[in-house]
BASEKE-652142 format. One record per residue (C-alpha): x, z, y; residue in three letters. Coordinates in Angstrom, 2 decimals, always signed. Layout:
% BASEKE-652142
+---------+---------+---------+-----+
!       x !       z !       y ! res !
+---------+---------+---------+-----+
!       X !       Z !       Y ! ALA !
...
+---------+---------+---------+-----+
//
This chain:
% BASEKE-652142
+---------+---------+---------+-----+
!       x !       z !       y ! res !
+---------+---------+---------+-----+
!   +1.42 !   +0.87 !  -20.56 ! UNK !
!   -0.43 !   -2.04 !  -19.41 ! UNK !
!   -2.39 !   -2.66 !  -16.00 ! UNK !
!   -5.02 !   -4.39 !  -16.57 ! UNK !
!   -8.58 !   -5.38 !  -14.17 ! UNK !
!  -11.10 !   -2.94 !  -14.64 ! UNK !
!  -13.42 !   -5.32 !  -15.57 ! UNK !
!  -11.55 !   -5.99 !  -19.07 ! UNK !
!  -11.67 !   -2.32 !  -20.07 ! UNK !
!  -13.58 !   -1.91 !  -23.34 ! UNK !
!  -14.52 !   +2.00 !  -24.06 ! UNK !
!  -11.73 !   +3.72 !  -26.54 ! UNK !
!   -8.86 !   +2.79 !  -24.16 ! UNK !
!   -7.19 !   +5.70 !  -22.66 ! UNK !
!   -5.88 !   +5.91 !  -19.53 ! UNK !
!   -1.84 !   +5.88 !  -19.16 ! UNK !
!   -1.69 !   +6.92 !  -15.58 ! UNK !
!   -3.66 !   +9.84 !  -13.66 ! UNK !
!   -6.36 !   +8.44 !  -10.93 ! UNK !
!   -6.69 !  +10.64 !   -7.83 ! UNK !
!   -9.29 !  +11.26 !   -5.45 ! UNK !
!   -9.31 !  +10.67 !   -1.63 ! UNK !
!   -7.63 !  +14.35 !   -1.24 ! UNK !
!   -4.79 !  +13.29 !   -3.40 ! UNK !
!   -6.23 !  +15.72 !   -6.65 ! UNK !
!   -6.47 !  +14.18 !  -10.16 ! UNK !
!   -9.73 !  +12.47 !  -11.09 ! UNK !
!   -9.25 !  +11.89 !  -14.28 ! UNK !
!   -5.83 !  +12.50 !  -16.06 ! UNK !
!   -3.40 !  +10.71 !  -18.11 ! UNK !
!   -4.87 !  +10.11 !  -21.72 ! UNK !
!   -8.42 !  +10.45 !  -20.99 ! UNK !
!  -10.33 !   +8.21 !  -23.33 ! UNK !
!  -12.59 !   +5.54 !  -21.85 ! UNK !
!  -16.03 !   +5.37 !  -22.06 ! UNK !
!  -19.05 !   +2.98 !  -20.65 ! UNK !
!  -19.87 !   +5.55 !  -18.36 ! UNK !
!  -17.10 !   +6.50 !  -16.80 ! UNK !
!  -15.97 !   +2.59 !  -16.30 ! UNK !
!  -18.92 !   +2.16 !  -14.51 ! UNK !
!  -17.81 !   +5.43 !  -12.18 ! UNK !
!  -14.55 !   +4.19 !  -11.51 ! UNK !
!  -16.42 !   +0.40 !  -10.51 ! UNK !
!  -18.69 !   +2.61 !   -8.28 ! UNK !
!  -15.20 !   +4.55 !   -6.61 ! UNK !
!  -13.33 !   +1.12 !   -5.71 ! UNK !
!  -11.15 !   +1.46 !   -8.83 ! UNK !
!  -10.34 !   -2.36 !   -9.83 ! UNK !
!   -6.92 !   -2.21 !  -12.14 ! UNK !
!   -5.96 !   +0.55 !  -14.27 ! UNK !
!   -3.52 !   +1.46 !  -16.47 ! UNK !
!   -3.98 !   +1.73 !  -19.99 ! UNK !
!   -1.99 !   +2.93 !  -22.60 ! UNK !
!   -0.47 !   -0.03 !  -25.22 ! UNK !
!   +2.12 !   +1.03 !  -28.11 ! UNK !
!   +4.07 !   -2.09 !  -27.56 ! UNK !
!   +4.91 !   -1.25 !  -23.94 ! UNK !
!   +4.76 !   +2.84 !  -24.14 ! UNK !
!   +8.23 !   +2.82 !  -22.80 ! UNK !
!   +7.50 !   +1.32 !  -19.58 ! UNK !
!   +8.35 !   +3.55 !  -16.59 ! UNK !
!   +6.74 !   +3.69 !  -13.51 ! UNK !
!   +8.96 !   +5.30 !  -10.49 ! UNK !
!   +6.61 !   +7.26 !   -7.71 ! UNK !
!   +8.04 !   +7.79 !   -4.25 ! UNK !
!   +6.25 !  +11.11 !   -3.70 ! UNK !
!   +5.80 !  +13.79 !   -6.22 ! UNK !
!   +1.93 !  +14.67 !   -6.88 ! UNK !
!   +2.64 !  +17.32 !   -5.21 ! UNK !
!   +3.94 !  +16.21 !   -1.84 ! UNK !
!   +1.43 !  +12.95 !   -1.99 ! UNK !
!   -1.72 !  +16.12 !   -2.69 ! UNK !
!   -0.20 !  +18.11 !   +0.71 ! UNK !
!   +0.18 !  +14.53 !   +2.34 ! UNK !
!   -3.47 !  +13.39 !   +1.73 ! UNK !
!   -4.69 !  +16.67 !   +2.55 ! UNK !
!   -2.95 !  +17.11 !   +6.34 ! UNK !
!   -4.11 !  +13.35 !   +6.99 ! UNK !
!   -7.70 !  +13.94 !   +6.10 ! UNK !
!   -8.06 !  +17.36 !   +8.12 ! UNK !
!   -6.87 !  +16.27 !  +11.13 ! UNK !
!   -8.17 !  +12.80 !  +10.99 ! UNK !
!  -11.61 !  +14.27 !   +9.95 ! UNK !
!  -11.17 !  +16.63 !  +12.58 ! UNK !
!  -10.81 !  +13.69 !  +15.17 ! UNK !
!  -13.63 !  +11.74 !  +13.72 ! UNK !
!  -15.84 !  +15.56 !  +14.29 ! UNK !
!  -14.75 !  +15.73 !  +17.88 ! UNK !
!  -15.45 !  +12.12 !  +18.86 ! UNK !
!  -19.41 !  +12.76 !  +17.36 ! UNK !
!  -19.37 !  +15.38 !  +19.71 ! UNK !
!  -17.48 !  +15.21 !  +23.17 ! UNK !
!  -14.05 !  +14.35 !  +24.56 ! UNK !
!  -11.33 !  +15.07 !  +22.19 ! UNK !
!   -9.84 !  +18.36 !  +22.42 ! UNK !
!   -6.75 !  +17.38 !  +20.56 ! UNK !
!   -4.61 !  +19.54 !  +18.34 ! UNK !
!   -1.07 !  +20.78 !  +20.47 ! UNK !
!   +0.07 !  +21.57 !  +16.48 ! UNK !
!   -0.24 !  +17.82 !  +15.74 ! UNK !
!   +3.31 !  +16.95 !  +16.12 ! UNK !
!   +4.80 !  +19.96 !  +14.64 ! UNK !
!   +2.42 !  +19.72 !  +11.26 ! UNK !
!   +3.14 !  +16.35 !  +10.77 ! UNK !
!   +6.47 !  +16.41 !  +11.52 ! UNK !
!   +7.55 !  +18.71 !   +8.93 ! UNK !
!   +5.67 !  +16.98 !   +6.70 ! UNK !
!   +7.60 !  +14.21 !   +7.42 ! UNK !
!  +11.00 !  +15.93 !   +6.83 ! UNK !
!   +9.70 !  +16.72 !   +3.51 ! UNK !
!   +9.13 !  +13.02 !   +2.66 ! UNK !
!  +11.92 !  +11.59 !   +3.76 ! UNK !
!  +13.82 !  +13.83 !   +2.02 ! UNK !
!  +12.03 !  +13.11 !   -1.21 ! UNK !
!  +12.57 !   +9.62 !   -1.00 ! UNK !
!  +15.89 !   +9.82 !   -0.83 ! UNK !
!  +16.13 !   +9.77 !   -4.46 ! UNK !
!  +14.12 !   +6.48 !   -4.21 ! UNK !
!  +15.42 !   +2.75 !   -5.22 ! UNK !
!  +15.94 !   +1.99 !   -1.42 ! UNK !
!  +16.29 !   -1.48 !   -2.63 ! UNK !
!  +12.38 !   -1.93 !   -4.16 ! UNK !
!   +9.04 !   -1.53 !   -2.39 ! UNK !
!   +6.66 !   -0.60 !   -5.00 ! UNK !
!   +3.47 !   +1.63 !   -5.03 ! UNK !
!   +2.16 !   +2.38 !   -8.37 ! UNK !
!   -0.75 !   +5.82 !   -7.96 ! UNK !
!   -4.39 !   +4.56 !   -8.45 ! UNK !
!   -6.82 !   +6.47 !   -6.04 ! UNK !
!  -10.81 !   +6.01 !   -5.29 ! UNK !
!  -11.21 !   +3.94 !   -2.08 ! UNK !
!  -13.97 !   +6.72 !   -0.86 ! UNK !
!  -12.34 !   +6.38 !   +2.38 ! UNK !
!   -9.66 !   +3.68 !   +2.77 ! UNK !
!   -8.08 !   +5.55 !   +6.69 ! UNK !
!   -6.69 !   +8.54 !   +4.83 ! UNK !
!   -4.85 !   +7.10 !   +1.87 ! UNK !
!   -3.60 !   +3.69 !   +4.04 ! UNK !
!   -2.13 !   +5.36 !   +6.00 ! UNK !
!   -0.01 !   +7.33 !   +3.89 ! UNK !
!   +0.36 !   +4.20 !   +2.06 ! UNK !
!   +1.58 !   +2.37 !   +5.55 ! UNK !
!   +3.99 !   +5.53 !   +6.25 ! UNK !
!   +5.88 !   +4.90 !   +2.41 ! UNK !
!   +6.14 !   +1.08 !   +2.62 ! UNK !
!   +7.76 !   +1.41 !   +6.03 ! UNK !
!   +9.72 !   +4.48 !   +5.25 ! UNK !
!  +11.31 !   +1.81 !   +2.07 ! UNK !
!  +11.90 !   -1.03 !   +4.15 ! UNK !
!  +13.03 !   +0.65 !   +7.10 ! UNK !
!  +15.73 !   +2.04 !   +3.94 ! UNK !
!  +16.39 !   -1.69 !   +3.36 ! UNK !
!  +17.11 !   -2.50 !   +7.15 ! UNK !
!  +19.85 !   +0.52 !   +7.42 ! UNK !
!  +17.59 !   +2.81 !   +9.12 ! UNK !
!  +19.53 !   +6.35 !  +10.11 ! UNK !
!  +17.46 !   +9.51 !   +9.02 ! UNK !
!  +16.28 !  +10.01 !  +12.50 ! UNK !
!  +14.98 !   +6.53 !  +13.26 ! UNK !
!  +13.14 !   +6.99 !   +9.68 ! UNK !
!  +11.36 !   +9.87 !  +10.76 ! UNK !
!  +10.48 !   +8.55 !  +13.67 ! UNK !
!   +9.19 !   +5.63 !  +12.06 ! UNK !
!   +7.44 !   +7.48 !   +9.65 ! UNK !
!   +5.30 !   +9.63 !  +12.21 ! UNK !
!   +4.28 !   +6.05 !  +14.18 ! UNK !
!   +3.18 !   +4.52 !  +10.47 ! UNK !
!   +1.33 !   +7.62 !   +9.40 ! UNK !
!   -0.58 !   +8.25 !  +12.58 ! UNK !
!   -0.54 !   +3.94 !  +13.46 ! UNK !
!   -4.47 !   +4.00 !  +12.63 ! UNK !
!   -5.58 !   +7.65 !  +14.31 ! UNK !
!   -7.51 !   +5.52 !  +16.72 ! UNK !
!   -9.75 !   +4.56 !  +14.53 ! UNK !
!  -11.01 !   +8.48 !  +13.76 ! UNK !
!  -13.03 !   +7.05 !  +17.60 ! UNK !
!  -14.88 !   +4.11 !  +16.11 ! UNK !
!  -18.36 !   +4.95 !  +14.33 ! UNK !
!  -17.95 !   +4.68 !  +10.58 ! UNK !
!  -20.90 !   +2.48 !  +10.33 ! UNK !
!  -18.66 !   -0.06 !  +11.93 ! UNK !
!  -15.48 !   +1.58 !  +10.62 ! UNK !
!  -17.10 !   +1.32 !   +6.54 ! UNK !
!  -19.64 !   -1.64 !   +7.29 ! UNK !
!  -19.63 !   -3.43 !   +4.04 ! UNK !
!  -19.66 !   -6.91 !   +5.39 ! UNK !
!  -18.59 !   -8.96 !   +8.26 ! UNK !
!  -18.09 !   -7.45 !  +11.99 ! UNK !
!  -19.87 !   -8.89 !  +14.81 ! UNK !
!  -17.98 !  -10.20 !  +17.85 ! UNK !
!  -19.21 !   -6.92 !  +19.74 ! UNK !
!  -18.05 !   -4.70 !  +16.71 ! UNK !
!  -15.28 !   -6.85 !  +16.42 ! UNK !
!  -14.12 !   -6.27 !  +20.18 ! UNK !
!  -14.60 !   -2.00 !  +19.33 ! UNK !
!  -12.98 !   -2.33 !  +16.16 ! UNK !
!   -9.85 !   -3.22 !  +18.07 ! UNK !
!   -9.85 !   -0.72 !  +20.47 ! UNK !
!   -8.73 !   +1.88 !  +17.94 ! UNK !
!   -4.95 !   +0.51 !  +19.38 ! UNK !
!   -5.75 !   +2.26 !  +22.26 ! UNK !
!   -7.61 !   +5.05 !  +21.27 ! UNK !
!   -4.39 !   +5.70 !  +19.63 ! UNK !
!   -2.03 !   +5.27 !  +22.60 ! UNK !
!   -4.18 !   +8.18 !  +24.23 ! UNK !
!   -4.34 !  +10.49 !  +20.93 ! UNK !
!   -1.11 !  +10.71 !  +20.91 ! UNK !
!   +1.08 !  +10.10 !  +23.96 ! UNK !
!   +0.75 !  +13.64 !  +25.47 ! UNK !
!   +1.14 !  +15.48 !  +22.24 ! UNK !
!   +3.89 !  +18.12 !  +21.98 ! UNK !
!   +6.46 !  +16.98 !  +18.96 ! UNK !
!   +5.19 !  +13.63 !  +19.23 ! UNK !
!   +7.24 !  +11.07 !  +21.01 ! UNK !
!   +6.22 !   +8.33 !  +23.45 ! UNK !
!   +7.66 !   +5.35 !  +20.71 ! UNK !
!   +5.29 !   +6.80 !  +17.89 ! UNK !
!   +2.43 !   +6.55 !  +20.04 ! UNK !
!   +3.52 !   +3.02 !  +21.36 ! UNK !
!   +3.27 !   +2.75 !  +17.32 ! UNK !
!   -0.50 !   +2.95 !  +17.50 ! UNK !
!   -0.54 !   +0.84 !  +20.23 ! UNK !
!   +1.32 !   -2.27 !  +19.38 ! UNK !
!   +0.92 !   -2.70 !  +15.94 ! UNK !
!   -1.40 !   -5.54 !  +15.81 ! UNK !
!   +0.59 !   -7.59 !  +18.46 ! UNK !
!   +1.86 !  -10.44 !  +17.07 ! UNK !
!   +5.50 !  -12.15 !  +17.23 ! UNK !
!   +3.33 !  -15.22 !  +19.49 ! UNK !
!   +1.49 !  -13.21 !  +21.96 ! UNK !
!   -2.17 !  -13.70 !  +20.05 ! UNK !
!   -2.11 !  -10.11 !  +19.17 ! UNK !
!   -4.05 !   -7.31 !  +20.47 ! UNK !
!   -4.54 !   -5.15 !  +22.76 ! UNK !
!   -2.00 !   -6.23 !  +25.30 ! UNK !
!   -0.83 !  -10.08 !  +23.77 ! UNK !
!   +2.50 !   -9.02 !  +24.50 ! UNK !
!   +5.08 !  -10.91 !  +22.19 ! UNK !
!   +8.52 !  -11.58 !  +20.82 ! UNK !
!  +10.67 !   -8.35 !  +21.32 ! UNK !
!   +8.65 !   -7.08 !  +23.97 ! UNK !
!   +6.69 !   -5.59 !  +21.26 ! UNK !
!   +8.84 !   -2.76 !  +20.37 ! UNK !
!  +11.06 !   -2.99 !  +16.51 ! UNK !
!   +9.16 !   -0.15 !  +14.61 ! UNK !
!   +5.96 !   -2.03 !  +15.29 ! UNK !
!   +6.96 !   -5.17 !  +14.83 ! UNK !
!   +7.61 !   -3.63 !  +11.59 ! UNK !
!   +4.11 !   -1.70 !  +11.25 ! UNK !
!   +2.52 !   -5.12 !  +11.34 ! UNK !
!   +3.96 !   -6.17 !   +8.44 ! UNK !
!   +3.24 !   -3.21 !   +6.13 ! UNK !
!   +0.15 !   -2.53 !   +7.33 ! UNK !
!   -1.09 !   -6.10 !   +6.55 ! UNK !
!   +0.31 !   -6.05 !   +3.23 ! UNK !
!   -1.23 !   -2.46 !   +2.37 ! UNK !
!   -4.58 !   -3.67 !   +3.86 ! UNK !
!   -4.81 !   -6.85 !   +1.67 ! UNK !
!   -3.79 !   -5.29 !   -1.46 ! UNK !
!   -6.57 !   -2.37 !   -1.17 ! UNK !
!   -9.87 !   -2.84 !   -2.40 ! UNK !
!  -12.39 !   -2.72 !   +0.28 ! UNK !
!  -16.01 !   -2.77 !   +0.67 ! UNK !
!  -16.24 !   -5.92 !   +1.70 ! UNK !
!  -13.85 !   -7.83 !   -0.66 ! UNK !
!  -11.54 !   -7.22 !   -3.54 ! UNK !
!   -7.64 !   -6.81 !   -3.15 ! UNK !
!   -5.50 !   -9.58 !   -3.38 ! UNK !
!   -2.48 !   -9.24 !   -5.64 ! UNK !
!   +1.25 !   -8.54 !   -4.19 ! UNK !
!   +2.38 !  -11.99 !   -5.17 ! UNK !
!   -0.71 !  -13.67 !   -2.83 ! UNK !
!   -0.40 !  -11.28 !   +0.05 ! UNK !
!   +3.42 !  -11.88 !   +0.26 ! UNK !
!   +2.93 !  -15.60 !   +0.38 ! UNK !
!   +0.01 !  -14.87 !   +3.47 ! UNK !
!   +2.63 !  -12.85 !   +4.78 ! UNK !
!   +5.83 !  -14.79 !   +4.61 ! UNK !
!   +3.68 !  -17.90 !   +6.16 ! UNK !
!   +3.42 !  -16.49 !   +9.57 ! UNK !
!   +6.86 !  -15.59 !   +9.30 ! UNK !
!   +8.25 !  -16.26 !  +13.19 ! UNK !
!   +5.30 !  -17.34 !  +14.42 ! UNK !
!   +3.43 !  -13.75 !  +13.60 ! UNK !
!   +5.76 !  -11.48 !  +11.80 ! UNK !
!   +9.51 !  -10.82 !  +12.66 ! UNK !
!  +11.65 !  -13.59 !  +10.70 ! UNK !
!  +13.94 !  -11.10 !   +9.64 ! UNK !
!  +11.62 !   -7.99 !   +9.10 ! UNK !
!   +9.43 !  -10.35 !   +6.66 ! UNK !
!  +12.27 !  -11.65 !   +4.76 ! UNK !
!  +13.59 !   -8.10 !   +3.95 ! UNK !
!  +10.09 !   -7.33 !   +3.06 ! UNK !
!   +9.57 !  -10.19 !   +0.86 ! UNK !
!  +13.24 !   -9.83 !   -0.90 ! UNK !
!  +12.21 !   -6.17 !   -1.48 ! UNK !
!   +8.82 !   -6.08 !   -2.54 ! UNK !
!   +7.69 !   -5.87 !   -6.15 ! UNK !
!   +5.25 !   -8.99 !   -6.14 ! UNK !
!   +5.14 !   -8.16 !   -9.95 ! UNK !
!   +4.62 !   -5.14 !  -10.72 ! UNK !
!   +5.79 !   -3.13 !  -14.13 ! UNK !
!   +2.48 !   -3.36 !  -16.53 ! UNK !
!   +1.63 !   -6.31 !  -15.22 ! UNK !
!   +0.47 !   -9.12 !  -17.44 ! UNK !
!   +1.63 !  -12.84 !  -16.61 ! UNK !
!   +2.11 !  -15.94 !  -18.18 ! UNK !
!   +5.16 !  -17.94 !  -17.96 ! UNK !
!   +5.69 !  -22.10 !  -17.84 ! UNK !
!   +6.68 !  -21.97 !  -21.14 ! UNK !
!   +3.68 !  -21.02 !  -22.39 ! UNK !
!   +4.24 !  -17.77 !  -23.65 ! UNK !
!   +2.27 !  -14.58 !  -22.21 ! UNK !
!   +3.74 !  -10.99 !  -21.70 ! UNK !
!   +3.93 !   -7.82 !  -19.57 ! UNK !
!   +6.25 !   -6.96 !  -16.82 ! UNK !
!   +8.20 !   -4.47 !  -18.00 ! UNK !
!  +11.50 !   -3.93 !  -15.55 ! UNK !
!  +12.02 !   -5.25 !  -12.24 ! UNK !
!  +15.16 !   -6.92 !  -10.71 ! UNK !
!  +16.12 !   -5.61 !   -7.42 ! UNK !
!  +17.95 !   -8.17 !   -6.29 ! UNK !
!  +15.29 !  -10.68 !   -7.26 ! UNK !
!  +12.11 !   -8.94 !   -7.55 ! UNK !
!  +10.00 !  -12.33 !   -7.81 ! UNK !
!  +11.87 !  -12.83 !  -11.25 ! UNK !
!  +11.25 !   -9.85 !  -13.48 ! UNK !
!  +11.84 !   -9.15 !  -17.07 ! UNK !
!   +8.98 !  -10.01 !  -19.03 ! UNK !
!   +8.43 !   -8.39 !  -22.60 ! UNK !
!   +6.54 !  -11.30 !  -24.99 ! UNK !
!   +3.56 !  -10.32 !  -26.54 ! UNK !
!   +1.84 !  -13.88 !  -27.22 ! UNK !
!   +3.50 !  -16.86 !  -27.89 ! UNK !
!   +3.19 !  -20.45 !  -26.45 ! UNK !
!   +0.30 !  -21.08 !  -29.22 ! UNK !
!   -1.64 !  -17.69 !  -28.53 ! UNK !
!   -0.35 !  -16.36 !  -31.57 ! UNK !
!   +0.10 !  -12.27 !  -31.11 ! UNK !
!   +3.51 !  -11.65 !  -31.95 ! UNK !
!   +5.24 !   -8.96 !  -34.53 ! UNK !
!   +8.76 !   -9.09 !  -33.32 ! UNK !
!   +8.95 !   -8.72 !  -29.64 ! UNK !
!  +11.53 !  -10.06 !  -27.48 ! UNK !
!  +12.14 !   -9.85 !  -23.47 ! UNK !
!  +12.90 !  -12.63 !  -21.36 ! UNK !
!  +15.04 !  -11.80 !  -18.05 ! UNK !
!  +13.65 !  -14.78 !  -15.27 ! UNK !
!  +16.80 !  -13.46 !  -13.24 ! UNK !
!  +18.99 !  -15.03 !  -15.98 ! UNK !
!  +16.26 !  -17.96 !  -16.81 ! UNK !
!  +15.60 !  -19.89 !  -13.89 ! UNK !
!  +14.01 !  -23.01 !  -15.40 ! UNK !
!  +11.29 !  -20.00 !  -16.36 ! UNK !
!   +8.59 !  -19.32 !  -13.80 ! UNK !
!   +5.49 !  -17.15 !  -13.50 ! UNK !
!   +2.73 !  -19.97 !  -13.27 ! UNK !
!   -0.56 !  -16.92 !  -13.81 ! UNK !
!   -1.15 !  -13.37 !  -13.77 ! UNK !
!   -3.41 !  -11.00 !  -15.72 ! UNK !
!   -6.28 !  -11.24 !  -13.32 ! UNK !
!   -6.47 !  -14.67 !  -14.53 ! UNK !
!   -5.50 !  -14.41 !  -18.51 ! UNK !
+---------+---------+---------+-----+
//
């Protein structure tokens, strides 16, 4: 399989992966043949990459943290109660739900059990989903990245659950600003800008006197814009005086929110947002935190087409844990453009005059 932009589908390709909807359901299913039409649905839904299917990388395997069938319950107990937030704050003071905790604590047992089975050592998201509502599927997004690195930093079992609840609920306060702000296809205005932020807050007082829910996942939604210098939000508080597990949420959630297609811009690929990242290492982001992140993360992911110094052009077809940024590459086209017969792979962990000098959103 192959992941390629959207924009360089041609009708006849079919589909290699599934594409799910904002409840987690299938949209359209592996092997589904392309047509104009539905490209131009999937362009309308936020869909920007695919992946198609390509004989000379069928055997490329793509790893999922959750099963569909966890990431479908998932999606769906995020969207009721954060739709259920979103109803109340049309309407009145929040009532709250006092089953909160319990349902999405045992729904975060279930995760972290699934994981376990996960390369601890390799961040990587691979499911394509519509961006009808970005809250619901970030957030679930935010709760797996952190879940994998908080793997990577030696995490115990409790301190990942605990982790997990403050990166699945981190954005709840955001079910209290007005979704014309909250989905406003262009720039904010200072005023909107100043609301925007308050979600932090909105947040904190979500969640602090919930049953189940402890006072550190709510500090979660709280703190998780502050930034390592003090120029964060809501409080400026900085250094370790913002507490570990959102030092960490700042991280992921940055990443996650750079590589998702919005409505106001396109996503940027893993490789860009890592290098965004990694330069406010210390001064913005925990030196350590972002180093484990960027050692970990799969800024190339499998399917991925790229073009090496040499020349040559191929797809990313297994990934190095111990050096992510240097994948093996499978050759397809050779330093002439010449489409090749006899494929061979190139491992840039074992080549290291080799580098990746473009990707596929640029061949």
């Amino acid at each position: 399989m192959r992941l390629i932009p959207l924009k360089y589908c041609k009708p006849g390709m079919r589909l290699a992966k599934n594409i799910y909807n904002e409840e987690g359901l299938v949209l359209l299913g592996q092997h589904v043949e392309l047509t104009t039409t539905i490209i131009q649905r999937l362009k309308r839904l936020g869909i920007y990459r695919v992946y198609i299917e390509d004989a000379r990388t069928e055997d490329i395997e793509l790893k999922e943290p959750l099963s569909d069938e966890l990431r479908t319950e998932a999606l769906t107990i995020i969207r009721a109660n954060f739709l259920k937030f979103m109803n109340e704050a049309r309407s009145g003071p929040i009532r709250g739900n006092p089953n909160l905790g319990r349902d999405f604590q045992r729904l975060l047992d279930h995760i972290v059990d699934d994981m376990k089975n996960h390369d601890q050592a390799m961040i990587m998201l691979n499911t394509i989903h519509t961006v009808d509502h970005y809250l619901f599927q970030h957030s679930l997004n935010v709760c797996l990245y952190a879940l994998m690195l908080g793997k990577s930093l030696g995490y115990t079992q409790d301190q990942l659950r605990t982790l997990g609840l403050g990166a699945m609920l981190h954005d709840v306060g955001k079910t209290q600003i007005p979704e014309k702000i909250l989905l406003k296809p262009g720039l904010l205005t200072e005023e909107e800008m100043n609301l925007m932020r308050k979600h932090t807050e909105y947040g904190f007082q979500i969640l602090k006197d919930v049953p189940n829910i402890s006072l550190i996942t709510a500090h979660c939604a709280l703190q998780h814009h502050e930034r390592m210098n003090g120029r964060g939000y809501p409080r400026g508080i900085k250094g370790e005086e913002i507490h570990e597990y959102a030092r960490l949420l700042g991280i992921v959630d940055t990443f996650d929110a750079m590589t998702t297609h919005r409505i106001y811009r396109e996503a940027v690929l893993p490789h860009q947002a890592v290098e965004v990242l990694f330069a406010g290492s210390g001064d913005l982001y925990d030196p350590h935190m972002i180093r484990t992140f960027r050692d970990r993360v799969a800024i190339y992911p499998p399917g991925m087409s790229v073009e090496l110094s040499t020349g040559e052009v191929g797809v990313v077809v297994d990934i190095n844990a111990s050096l992510p940024h240097r994948p093996v590459v499978r050759i397809l086209w050779d330093e002439n453009g010449q489409e090749l017969k006899d494929l061979y792979e190139i491992d840039l962990s074992k080549r290291l005059n080799i580098t990746i000098t473009r990707v596929n959103e640029e061949l």
